[in-house]
C-alpha positions in Angstrom: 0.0 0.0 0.0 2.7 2.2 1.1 4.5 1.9 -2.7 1.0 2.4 -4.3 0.6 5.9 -2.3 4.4 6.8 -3.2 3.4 5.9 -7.1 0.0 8.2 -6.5 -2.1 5.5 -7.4 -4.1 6.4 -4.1 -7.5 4.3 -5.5 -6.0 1.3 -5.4 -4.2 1.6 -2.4 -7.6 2.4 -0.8 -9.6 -0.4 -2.1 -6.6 -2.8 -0.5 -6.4 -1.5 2.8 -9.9 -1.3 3.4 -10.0 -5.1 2.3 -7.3 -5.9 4.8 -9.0 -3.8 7.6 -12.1 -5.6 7.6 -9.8 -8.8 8.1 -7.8 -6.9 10.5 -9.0 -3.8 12.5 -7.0 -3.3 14.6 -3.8 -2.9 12.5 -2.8 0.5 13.4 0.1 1.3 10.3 -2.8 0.1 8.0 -4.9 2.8 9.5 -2.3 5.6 9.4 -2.0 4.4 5.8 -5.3 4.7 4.6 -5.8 8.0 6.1 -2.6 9.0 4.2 -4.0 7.8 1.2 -7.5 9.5 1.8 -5.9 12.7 2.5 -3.8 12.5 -0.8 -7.2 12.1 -2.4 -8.6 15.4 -0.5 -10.7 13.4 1.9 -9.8 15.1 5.2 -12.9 14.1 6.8 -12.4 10.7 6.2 -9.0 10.7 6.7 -8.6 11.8 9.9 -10.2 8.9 12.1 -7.7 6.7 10.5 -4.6 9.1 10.9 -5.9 9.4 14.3 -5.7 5.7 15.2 -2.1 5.3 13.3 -0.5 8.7 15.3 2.1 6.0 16.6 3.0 4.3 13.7 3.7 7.0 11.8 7.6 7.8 10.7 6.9 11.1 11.4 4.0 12.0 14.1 4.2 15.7 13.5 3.2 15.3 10.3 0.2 13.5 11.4 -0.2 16.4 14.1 -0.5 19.1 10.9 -2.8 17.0 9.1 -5.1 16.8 12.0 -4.8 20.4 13.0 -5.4 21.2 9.2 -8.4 19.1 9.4 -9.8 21.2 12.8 -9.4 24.2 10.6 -11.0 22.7 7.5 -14.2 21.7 10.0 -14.6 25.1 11.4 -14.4 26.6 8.1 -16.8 24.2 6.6 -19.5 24.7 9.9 -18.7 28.5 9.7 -19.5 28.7 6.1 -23.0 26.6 6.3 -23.6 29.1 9.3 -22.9 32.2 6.9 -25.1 29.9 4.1 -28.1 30.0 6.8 -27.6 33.9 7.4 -28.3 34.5 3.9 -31.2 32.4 3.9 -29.6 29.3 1.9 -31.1 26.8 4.8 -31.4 23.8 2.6 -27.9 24.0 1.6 -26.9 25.0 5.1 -28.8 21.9 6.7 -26.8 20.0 3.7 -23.3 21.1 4.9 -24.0 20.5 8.8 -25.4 16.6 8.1 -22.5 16.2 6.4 -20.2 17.5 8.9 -22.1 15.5 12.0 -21.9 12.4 10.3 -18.0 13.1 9.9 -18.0 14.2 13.5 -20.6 12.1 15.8 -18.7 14.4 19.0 -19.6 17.3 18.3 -22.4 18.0 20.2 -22.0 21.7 19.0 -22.2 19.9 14.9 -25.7 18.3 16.1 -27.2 21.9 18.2 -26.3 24.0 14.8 -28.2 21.5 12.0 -30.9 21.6 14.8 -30.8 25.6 14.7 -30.9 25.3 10.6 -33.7 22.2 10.6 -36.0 24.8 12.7 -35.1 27.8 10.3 -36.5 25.4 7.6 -39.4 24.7 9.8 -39.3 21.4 10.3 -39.8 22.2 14.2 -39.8 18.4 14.8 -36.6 17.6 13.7 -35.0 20.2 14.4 -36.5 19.6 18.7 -34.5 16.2 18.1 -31.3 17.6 17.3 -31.8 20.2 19.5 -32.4 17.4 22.0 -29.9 15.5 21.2 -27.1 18.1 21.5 -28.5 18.4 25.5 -27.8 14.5 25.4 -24.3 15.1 24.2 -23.7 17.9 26.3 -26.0 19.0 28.9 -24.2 22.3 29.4 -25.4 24.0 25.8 -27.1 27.1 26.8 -28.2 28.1 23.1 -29.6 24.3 22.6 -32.0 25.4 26.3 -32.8 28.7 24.4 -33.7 27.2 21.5 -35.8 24.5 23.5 -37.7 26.7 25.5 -38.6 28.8 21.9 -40.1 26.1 20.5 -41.8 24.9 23.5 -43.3 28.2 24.1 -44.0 29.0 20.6 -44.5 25.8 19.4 -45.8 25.5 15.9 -48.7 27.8 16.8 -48.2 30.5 19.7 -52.1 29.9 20.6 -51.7 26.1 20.5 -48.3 26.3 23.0 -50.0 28.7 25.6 -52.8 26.1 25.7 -50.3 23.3 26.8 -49.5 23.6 30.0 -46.6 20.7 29.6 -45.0 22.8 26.4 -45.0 26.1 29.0 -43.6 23.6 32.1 -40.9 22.5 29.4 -40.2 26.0 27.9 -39.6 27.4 31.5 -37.3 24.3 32.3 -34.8 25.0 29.6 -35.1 28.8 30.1 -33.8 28.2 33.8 -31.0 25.3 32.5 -29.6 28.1 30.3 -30.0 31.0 33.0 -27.8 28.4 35.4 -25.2 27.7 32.7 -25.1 31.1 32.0 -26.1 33.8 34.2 -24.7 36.9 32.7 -27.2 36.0 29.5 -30.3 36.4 31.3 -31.5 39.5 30.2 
């Protein structure tokens, strides 16, 4: 694999090491390896996991370092620019760009709260609750994901329909006094 990469023929030298990983997980170097390969082919995303797992086989661990601080940039840049996509009102593409990045990044519970911010800006209100939700899962500590929460619980879909529901107003105040404990000095 490693001759196939020098010889930049990158495809094949995918398709073998991804045979020989599902024979042999746990074969670090093969890792480190395929996420060389990947990264040659301009996959960070799916590079990185396996340059992650082969840090300690690699010749030369700093250059592992760079290409997994290269790949924190390129994430930030990515979820910034679907962020700037949903300012301008390009939701669809926005909520595009953030499924993609979650799926890349399962941890980041921050990845899950800001497609559930874009979901709700589409109006899907019900999936964009379970993201919402299932950022708090992640991490309890999100105040904007409580914000968010008690917005929808108090609005709802249909302001008349929420102030009716005594649950949805119980709910909304719950989250509005989550975030006011993480964050006090946002109260107002």
């Amino acid at each position: 694999a490693q001759i196939l990469i020098q010889l930049k023929r990158e495809s094949e030298a995918i398709n073998g090491l991804r045979a020989w990983l599902t024979r042999k997980p746990g074969d670090l170097h093969a890792h480190y390896l395929l996420g060389v390969a990947l990264r040659n082919q301009g996959k960070s995303e799916t590079a990185t996991p396996h340059l992650k797992a082969g840090v300690g086989t690699s010749p030369d661990r700093s250059g592992v370092q760079v290409v997994i601080q290269e790949w924190a940039r390129d994430t930030q840049s990515l979820r910034t620019k679907a962020l700037r996509d949903l300012d301008n009102g390009s939701v669809d593409r926005a909520i595009s760009q953030l499924k993609q990045l979650a799926d890349d990044h399962p941890e980041d519970a921050t990845l899950v709260l800001n497609l559930g911010m874009a979901t709700v800006a589409s109006g899907d209100m019900d999936s964009g609750k379970r993201y919402l939700e299932q950022s708090l899962d992640m991490n309890p500590e999100l105040e904007l994901a409580h914000r968010q929460l008690a917005g929808i619980e108090l609005r709802g879909k249909n302001a008349d329909a929420a102030r009716k529901n005594p649950q949805a107003i119980e709910a909304g105040i719950q989250h509005l006094r989550k975030a006011i404990a993480i964050s006090p000095e946002n109260s107002s």
